[in-house]
N, CA, C, O and CB atoms as a CASP TS submission, in Angstrom:
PFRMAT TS
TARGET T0000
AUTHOR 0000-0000-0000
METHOD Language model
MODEL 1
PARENT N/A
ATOM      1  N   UNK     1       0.844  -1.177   0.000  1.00  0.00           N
ATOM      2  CA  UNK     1       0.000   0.000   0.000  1.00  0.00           C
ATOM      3  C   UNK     1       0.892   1.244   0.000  1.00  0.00           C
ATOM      4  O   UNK     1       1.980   1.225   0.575  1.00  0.00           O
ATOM      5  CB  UNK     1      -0.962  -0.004   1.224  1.00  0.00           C
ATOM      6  N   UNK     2       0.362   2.501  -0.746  1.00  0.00           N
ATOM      7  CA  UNK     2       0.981   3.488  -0.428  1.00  0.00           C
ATOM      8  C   UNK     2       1.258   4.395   0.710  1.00  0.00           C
ATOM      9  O   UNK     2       0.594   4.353   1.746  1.00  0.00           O
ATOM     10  CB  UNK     2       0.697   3.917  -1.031  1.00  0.00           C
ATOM     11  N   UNK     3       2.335   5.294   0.497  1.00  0.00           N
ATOM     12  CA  UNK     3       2.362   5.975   1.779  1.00  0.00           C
ATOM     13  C   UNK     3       1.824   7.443   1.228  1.00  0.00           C
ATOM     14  O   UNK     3       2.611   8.064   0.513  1.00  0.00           O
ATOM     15  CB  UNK     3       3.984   5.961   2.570  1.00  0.00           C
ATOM     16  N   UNK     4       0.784   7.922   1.457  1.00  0.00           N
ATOM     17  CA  UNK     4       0.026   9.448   1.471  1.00  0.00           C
ATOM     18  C   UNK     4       1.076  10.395   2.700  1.00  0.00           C
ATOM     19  O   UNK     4       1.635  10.018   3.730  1.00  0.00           O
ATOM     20  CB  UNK     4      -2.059   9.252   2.167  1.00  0.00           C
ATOM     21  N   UNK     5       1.003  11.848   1.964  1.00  0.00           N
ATOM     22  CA  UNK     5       1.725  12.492   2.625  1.00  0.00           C
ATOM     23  C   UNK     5       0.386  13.977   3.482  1.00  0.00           C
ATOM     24  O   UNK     5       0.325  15.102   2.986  1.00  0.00           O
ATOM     25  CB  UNK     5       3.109  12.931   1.409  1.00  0.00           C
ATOM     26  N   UNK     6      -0.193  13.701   4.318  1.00  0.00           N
ATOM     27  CA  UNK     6      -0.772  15.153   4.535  1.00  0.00           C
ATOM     28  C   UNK     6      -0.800  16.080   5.801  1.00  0.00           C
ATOM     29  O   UNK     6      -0.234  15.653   6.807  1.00  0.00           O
ATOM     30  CB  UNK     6      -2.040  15.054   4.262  1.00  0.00           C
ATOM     31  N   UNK     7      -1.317  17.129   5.837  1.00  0.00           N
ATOM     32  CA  UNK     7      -0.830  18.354   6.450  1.00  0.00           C
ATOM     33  C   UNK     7      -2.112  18.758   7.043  1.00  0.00           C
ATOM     34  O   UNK     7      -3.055  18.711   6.253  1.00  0.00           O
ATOM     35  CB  UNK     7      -0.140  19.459   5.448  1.00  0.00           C
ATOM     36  N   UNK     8      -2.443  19.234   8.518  1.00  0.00           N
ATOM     37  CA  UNK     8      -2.864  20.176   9.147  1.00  0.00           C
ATOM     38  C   UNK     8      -3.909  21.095   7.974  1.00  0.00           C
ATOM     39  O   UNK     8      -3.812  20.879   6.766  1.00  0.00           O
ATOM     40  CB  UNK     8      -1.557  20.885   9.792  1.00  0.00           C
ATOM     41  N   UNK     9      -4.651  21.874   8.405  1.00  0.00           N
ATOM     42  CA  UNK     9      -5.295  23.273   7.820  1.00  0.00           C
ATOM     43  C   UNK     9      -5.112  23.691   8.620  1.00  0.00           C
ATOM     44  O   UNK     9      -5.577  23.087   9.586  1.00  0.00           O
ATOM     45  CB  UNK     9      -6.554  23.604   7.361  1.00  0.00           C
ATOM     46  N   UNK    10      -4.258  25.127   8.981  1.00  0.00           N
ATOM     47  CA  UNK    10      -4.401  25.767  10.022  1.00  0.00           C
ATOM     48  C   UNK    10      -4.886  26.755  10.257  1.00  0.00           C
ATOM     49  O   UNK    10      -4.746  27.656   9.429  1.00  0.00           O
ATOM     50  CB  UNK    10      -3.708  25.870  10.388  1.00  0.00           C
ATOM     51  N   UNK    11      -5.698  27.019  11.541  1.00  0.00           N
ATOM     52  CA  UNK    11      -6.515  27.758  11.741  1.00  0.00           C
ATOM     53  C   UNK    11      -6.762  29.098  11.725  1.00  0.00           C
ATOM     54  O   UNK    11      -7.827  29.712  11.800  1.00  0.00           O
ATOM     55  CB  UNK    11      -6.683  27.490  12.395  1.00  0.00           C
ATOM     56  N   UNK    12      -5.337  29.567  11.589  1.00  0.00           N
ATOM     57  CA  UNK    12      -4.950  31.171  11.360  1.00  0.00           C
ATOM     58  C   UNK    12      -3.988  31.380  10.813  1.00  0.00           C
ATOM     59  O   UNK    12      -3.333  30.409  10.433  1.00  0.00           O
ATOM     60  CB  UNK    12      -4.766  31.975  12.378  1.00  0.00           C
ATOM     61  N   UNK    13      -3.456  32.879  10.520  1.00  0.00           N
ATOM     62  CA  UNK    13      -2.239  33.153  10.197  1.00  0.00           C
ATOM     63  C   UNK    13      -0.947  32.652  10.862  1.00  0.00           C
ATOM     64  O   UNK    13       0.111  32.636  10.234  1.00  0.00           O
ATOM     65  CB  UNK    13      -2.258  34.293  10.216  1.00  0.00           C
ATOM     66  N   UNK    14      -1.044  32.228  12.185  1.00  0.00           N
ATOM     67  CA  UNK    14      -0.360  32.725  13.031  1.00  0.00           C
ATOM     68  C   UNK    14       0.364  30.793  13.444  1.00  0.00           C
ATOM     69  O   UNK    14       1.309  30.381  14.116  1.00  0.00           O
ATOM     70  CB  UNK    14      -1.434  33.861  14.268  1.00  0.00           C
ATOM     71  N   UNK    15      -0.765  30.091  12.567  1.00  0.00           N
ATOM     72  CA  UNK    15      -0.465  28.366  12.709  1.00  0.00           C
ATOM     73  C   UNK    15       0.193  28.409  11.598  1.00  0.00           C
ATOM     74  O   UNK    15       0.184  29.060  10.554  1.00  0.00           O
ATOM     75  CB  UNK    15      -1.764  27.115  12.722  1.00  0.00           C
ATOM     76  N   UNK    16       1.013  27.190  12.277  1.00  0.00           N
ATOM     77  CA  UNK    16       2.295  26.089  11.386  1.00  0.00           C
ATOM     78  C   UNK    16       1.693  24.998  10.959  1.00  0.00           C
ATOM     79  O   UNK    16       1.411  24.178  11.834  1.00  0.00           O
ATOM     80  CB  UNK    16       3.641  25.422  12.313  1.00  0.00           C
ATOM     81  N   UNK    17       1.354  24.693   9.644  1.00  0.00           N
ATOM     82  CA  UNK    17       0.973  23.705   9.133  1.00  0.00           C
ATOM     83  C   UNK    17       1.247  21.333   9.851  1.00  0.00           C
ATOM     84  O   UNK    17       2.149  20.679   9.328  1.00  0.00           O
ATOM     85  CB  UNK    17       1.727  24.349   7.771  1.00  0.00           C
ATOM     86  N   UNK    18       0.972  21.139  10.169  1.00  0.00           N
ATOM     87  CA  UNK    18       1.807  19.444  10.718  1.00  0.00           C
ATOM     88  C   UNK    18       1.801  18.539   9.948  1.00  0.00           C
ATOM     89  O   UNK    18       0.633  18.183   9.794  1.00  0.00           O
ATOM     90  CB  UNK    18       1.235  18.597  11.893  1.00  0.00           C
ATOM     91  N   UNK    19       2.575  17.867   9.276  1.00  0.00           N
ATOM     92  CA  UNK    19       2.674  17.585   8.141  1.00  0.00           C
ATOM     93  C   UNK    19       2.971  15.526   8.815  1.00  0.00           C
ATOM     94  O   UNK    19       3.791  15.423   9.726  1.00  0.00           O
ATOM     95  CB  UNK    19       4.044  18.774   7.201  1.00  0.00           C
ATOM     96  N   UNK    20       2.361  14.308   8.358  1.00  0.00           N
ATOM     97  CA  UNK    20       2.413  13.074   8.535  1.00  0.00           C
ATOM     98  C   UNK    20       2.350  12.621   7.648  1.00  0.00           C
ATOM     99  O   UNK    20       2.449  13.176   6.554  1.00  0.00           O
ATOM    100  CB  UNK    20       1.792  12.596   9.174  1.00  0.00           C
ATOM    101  N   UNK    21       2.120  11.184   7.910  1.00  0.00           N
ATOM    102  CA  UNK    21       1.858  10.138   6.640  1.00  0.00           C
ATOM    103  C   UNK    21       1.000   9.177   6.763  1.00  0.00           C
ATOM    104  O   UNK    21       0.443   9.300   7.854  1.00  0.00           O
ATOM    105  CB  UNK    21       2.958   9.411   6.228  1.00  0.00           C
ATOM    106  N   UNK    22       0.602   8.249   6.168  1.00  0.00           N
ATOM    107  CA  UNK    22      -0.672   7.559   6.453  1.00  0.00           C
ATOM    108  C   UNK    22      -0.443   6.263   5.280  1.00  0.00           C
ATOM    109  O   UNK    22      -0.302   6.459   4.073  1.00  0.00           O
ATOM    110  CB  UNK    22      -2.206   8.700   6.196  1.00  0.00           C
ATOM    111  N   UNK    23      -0.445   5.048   5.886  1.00  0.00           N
ATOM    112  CA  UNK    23      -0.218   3.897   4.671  1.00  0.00           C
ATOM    113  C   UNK    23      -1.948   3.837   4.137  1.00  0.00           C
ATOM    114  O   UNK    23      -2.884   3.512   4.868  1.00  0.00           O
ATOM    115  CB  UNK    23       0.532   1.980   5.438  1.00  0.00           C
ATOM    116  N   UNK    24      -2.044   4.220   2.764  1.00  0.00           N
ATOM    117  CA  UNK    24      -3.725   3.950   2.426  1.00  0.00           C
ATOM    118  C   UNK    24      -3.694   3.085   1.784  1.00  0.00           C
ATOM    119  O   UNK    24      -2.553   2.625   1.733  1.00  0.00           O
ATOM    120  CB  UNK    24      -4.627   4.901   1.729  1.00  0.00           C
ATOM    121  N   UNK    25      -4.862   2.206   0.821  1.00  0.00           N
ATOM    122  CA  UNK    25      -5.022   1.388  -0.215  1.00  0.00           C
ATOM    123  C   UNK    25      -5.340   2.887  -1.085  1.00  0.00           C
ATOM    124  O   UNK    25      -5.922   3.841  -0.569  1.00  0.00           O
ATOM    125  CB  UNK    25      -6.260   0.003  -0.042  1.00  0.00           C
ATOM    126  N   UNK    26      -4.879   2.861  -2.358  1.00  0.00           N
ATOM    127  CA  UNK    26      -5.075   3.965  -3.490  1.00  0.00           C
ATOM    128  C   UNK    26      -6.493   3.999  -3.700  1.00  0.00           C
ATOM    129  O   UNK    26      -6.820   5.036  -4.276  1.00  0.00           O
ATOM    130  CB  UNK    26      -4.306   3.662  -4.928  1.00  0.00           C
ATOM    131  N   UNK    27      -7.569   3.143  -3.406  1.00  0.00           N
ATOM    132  CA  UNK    27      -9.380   3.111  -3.363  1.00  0.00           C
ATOM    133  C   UNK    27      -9.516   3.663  -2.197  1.00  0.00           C
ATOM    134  O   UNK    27     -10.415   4.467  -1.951  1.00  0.00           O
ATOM    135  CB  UNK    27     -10.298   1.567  -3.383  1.00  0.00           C
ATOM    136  N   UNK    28      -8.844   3.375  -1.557  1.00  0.00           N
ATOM    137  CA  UNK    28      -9.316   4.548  -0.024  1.00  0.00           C
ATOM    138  C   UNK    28      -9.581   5.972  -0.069  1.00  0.00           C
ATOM    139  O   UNK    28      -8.593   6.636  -0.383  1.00  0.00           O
ATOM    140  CB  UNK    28      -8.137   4.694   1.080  1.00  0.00           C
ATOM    141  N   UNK    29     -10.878   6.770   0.208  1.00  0.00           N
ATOM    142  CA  UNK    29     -10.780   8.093   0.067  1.00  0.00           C
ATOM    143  C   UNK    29      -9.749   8.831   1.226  1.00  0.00           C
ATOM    144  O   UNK    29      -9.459   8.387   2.337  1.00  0.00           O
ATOM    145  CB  UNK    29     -12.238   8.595   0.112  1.00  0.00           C
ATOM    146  N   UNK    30      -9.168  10.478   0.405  1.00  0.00           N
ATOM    147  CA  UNK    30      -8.586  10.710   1.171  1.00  0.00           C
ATOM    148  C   UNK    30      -9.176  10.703   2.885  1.00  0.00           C
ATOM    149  O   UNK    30     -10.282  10.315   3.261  1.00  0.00           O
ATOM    150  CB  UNK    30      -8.170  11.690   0.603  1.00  0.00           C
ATOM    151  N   UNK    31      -8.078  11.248   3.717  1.00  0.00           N
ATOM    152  CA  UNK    31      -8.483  11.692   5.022  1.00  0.00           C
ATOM    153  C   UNK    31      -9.433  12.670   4.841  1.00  0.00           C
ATOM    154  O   UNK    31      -9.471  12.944   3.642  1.00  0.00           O
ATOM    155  CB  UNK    31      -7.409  12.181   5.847  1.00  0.00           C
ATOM    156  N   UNK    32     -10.432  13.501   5.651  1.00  0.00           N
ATOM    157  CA  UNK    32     -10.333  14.984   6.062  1.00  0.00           C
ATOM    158  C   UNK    32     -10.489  15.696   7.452  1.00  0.00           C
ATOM    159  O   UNK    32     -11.020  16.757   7.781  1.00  0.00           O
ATOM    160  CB  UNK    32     -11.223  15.558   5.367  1.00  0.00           C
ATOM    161  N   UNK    33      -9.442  14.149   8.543  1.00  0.00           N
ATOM    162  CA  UNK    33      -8.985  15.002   9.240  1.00  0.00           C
ATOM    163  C   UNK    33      -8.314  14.031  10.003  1.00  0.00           C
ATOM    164  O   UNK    33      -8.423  12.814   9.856  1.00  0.00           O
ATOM    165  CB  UNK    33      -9.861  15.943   9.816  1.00  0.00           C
ATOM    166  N   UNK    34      -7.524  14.696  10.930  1.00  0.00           N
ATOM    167  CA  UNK    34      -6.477  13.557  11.507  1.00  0.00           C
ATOM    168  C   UNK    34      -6.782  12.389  12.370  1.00  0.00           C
ATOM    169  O   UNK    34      -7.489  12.259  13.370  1.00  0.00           O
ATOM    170  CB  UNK    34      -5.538  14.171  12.284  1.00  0.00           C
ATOM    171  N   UNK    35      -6.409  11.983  12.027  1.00  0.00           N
ATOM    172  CA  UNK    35      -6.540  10.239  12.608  1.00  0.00           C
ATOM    173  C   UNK    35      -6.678  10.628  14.295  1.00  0.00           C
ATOM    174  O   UNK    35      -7.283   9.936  15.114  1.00  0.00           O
ATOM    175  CB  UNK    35      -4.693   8.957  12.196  1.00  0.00           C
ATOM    176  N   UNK    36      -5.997  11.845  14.569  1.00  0.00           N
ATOM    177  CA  UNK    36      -5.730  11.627  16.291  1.00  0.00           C
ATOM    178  C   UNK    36      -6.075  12.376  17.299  1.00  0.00           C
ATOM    179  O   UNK    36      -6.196  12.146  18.502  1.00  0.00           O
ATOM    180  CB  UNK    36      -4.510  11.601  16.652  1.00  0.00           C
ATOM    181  N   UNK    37      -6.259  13.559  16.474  1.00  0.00           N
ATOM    182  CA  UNK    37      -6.933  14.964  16.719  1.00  0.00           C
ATOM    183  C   UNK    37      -8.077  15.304  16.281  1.00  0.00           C
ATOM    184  O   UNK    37      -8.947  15.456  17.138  1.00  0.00           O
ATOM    185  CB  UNK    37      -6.289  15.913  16.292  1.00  0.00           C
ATOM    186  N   UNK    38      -8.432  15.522  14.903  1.00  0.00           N
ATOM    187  CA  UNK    38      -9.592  15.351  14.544  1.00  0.00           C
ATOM    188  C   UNK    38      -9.773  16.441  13.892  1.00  0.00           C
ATOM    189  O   UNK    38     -10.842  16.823  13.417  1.00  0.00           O
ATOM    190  CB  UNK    38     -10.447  15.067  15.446  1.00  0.00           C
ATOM    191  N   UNK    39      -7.985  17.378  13.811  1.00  0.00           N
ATOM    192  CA  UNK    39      -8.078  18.329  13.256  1.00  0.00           C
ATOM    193  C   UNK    39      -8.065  18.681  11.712  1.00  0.00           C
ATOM    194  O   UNK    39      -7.188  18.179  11.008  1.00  0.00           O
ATOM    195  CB  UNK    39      -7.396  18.768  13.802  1.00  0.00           C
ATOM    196  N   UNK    40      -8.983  19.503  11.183  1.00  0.00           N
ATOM    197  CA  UNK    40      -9.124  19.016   9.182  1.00  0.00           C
ATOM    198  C   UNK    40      -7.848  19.119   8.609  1.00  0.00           C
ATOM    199  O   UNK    40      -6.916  19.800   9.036  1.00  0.00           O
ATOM    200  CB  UNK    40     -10.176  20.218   8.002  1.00  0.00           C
ATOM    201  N   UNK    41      -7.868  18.165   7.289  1.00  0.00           N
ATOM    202  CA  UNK    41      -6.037  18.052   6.753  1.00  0.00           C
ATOM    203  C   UNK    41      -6.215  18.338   5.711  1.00  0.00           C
ATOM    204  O   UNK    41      -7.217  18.963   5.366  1.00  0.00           O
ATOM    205  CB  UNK    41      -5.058  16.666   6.718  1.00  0.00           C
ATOM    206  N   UNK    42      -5.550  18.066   5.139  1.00  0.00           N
ATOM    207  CA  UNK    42      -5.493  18.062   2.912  1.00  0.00           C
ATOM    208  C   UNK    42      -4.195  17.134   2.542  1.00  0.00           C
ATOM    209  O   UNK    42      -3.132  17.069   3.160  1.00  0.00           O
ATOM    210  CB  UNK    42      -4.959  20.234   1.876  1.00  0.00           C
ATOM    211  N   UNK    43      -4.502  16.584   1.611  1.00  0.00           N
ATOM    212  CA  UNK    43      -3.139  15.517   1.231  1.00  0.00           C
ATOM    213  C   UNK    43      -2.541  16.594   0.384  1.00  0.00           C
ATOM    214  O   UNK    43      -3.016  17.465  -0.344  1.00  0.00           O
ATOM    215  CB  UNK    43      -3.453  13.789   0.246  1.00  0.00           C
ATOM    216  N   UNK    44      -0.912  16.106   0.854  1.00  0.00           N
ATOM    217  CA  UNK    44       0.195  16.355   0.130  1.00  0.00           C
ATOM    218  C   UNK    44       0.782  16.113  -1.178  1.00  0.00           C
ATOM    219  O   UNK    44       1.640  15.256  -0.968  1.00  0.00           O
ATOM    220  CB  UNK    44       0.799  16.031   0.668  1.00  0.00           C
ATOM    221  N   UNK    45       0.782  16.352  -2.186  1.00  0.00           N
ATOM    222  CA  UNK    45       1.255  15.763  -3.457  1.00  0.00           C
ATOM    223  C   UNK    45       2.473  15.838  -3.405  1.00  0.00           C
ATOM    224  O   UNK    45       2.937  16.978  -3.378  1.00  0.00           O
ATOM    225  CB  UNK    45       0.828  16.305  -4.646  1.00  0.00           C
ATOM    226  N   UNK    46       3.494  14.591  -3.372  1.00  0.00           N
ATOM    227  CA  UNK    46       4.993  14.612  -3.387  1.00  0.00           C
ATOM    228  C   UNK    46       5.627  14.078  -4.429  1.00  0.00           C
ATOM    229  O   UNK    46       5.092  13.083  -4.917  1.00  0.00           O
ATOM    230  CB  UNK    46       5.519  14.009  -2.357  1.00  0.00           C
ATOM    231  N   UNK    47       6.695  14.490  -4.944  1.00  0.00           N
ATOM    232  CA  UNK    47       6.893  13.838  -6.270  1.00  0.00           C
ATOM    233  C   UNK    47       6.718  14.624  -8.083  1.00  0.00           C
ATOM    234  O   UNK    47       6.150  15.549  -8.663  1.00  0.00           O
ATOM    235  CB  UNK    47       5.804  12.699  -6.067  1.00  0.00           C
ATOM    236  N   UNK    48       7.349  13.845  -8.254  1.00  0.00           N
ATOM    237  CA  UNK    48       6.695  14.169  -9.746  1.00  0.00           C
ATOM    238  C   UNK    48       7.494  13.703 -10.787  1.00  0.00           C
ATOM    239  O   UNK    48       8.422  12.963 -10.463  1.00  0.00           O
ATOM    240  CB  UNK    48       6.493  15.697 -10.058  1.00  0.00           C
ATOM    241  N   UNK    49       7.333  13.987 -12.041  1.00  0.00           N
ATOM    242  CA  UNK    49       8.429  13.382 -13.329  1.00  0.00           C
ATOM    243  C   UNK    49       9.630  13.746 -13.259  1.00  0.00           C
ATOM    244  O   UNK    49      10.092  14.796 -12.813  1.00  0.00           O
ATOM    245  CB  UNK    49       8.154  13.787 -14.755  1.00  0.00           C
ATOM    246  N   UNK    50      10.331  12.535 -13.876  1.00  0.00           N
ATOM    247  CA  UNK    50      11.524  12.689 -13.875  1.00  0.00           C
ATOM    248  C   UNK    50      11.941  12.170 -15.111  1.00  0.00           C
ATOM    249  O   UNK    50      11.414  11.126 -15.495  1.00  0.00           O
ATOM    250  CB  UNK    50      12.088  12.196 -12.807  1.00  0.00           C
ATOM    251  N   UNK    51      13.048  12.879 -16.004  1.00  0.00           N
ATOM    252  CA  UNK    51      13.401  12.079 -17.629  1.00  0.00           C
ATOM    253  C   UNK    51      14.844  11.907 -17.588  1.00  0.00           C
ATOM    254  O   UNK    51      15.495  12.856 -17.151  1.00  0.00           O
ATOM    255  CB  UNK    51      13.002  13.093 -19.211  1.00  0.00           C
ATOM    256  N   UNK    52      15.318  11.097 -17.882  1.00  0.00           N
ATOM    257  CA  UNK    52      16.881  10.724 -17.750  1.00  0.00           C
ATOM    258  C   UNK    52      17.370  10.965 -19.314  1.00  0.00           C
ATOM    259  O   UNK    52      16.783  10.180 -20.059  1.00  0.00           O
ATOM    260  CB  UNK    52      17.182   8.921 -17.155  1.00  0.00           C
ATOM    261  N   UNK    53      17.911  11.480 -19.724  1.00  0.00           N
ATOM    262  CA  UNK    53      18.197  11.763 -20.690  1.00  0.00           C
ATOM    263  C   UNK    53      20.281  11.585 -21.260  1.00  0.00           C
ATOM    264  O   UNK    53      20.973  12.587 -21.446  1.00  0.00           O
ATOM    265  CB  UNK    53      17.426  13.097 -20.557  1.00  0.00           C
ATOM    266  N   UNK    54      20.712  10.434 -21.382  1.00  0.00           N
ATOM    267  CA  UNK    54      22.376  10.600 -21.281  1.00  0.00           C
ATOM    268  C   UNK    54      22.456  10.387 -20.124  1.00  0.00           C
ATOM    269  O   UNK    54      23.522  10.875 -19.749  1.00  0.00           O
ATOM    270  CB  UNK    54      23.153  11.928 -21.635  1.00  0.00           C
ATOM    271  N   UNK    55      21.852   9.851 -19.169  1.00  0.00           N
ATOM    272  CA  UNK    55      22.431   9.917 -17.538  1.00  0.00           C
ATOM    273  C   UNK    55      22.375  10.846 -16.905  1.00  0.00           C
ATOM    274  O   UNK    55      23.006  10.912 -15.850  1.00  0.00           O
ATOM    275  CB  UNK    55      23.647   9.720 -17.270  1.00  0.00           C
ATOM    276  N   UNK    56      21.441  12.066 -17.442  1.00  0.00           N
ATOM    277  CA  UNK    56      20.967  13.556 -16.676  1.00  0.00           C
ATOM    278  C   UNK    56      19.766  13.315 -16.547  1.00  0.00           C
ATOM    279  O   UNK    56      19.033  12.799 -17.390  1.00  0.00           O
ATOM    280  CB  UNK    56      21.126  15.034 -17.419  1.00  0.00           C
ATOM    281  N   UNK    57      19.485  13.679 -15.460  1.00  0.00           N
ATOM    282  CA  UNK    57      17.957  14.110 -14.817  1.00  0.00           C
ATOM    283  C   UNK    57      17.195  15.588 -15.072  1.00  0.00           C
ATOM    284  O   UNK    57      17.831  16.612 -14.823  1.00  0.00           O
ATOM    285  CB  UNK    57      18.120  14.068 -13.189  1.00  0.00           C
ATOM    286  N   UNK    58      16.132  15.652 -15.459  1.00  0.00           N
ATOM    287  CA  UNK    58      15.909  16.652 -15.441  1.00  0.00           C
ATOM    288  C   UNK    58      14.202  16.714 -14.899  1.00  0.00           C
ATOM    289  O   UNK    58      13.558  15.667 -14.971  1.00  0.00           O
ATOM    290  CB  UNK    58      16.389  17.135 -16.709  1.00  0.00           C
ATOM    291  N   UNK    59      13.675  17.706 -14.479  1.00  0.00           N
ATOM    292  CA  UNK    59      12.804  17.742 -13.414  1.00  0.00           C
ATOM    293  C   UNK    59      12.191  18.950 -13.115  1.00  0.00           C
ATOM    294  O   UNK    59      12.373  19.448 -12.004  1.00  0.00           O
ATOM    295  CB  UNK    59      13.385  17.339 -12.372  1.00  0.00           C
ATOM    296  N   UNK    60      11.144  19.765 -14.351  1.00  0.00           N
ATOM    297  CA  UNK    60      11.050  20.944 -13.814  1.00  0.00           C
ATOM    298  C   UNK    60       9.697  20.795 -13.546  1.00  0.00           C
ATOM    299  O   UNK    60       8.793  20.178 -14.110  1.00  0.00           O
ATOM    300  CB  UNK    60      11.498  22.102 -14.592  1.00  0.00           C
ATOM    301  N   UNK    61       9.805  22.006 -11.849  1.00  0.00           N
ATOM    302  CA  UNK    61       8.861  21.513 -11.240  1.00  0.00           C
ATOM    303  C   UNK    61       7.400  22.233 -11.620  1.00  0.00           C
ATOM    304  O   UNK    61       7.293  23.149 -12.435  1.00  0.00           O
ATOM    305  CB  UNK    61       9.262  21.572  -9.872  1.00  0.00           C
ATOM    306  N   UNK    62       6.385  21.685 -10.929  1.00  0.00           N
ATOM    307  CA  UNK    62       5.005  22.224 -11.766  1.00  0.00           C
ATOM    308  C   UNK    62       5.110  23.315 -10.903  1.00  0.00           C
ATOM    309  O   UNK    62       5.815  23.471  -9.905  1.00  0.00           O
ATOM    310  CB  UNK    62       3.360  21.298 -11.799  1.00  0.00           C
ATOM    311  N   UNK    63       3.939  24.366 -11.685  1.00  0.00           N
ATOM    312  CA  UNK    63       3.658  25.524 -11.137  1.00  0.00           C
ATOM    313  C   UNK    63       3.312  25.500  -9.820  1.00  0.00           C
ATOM    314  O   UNK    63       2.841  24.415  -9.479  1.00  0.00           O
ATOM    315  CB  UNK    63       2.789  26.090 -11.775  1.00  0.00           C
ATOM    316  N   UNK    64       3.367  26.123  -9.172  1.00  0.00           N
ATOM    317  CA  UNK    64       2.895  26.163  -7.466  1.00  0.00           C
ATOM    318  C   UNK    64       3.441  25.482  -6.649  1.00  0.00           C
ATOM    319  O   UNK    64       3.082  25.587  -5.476  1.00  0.00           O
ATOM    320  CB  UNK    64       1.636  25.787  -7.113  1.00  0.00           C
ATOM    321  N   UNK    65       4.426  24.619  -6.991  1.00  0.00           N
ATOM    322  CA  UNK    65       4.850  23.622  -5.886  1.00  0.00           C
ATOM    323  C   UNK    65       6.794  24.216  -5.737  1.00  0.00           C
ATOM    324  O   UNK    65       7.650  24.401  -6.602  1.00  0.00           O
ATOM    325  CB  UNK    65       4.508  21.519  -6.615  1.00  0.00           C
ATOM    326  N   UNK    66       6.811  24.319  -4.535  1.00  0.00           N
ATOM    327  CA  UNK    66       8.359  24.190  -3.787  1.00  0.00           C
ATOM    328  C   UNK    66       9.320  23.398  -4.185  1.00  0.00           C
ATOM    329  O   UNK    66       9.055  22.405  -4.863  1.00  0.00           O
ATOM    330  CB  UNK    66       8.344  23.768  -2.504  1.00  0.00           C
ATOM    331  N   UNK    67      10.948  23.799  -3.724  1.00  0.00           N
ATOM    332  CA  UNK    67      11.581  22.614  -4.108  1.00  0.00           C
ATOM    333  C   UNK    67      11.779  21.317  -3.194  1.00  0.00           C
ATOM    334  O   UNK    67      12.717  20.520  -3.215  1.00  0.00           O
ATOM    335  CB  UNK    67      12.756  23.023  -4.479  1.00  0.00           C
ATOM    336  N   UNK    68      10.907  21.320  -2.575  1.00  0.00           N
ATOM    337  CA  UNK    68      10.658  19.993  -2.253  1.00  0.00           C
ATOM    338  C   UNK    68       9.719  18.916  -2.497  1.00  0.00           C
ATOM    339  O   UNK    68       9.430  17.854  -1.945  1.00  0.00           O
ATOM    340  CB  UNK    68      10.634  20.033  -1.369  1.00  0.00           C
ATOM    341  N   UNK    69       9.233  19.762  -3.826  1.00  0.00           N
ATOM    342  CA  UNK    69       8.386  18.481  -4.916  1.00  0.00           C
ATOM    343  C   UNK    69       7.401  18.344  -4.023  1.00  0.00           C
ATOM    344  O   UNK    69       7.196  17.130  -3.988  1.00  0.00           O
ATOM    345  CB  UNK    69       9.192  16.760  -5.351  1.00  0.00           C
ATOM    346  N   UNK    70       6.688  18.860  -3.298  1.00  0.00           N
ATOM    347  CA  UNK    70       5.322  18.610  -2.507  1.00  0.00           C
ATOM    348  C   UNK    70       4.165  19.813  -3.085  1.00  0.00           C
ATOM    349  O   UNK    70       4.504  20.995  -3.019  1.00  0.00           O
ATOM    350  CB  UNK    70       5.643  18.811  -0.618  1.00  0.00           C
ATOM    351  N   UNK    71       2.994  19.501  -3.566  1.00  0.00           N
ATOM    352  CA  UNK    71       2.261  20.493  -3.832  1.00  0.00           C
ATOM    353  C   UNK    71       0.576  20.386  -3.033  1.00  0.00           C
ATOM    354  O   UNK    71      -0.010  19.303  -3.005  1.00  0.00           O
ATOM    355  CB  UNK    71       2.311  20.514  -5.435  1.00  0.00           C
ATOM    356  N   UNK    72       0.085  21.396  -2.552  1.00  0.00           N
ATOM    357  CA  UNK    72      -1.059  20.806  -1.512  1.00  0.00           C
ATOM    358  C   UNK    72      -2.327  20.508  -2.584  1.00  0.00           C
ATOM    359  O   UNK    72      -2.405  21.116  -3.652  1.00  0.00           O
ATOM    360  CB  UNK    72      -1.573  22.115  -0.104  1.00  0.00           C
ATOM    361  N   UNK    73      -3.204  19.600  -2.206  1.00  0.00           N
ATOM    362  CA  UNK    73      -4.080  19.126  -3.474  1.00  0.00           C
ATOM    363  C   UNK    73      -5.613  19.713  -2.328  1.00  0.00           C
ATOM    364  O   UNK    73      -6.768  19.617  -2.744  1.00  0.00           O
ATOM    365  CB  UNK    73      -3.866  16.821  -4.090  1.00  0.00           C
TER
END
């Protein structure tokens, strides 16, 4: 099964997002809210294409997302 990556909604300006993981079956709907708290989340999109080209990687990332290849869905 996969590992889902998701994050907190936080409640104000002034909150830090909490970011976990969760093993799902891919038919499983997402979360919408934490397993422990109960506080609402949003899954993480991590990842993305990659083309090897000669033994170079190349990898440009989609609009809106950081360089840490995570984009919030």
């Amino acid at each position: 099964m996969p590992m889902y990556v998701y994050e907190t909604i936080p409640a104000g300006p002034a909150d830090a997002p909490q970011r976990f993981e969760v093993r799902q079956s891919m038919s499983d709907e997402p979360l919408s809210v934490h397993p422990d708290t109960g506080a609402p989340v949003r899954r993480v999109v991590c990842g993305g294409l990659v083309t090897f080209t000669n033994g170079a990687a190349s990898a440009p990332a989609p609009a809106g997302c950081g360089a840490s290849r995570c984009c919030m869905t």
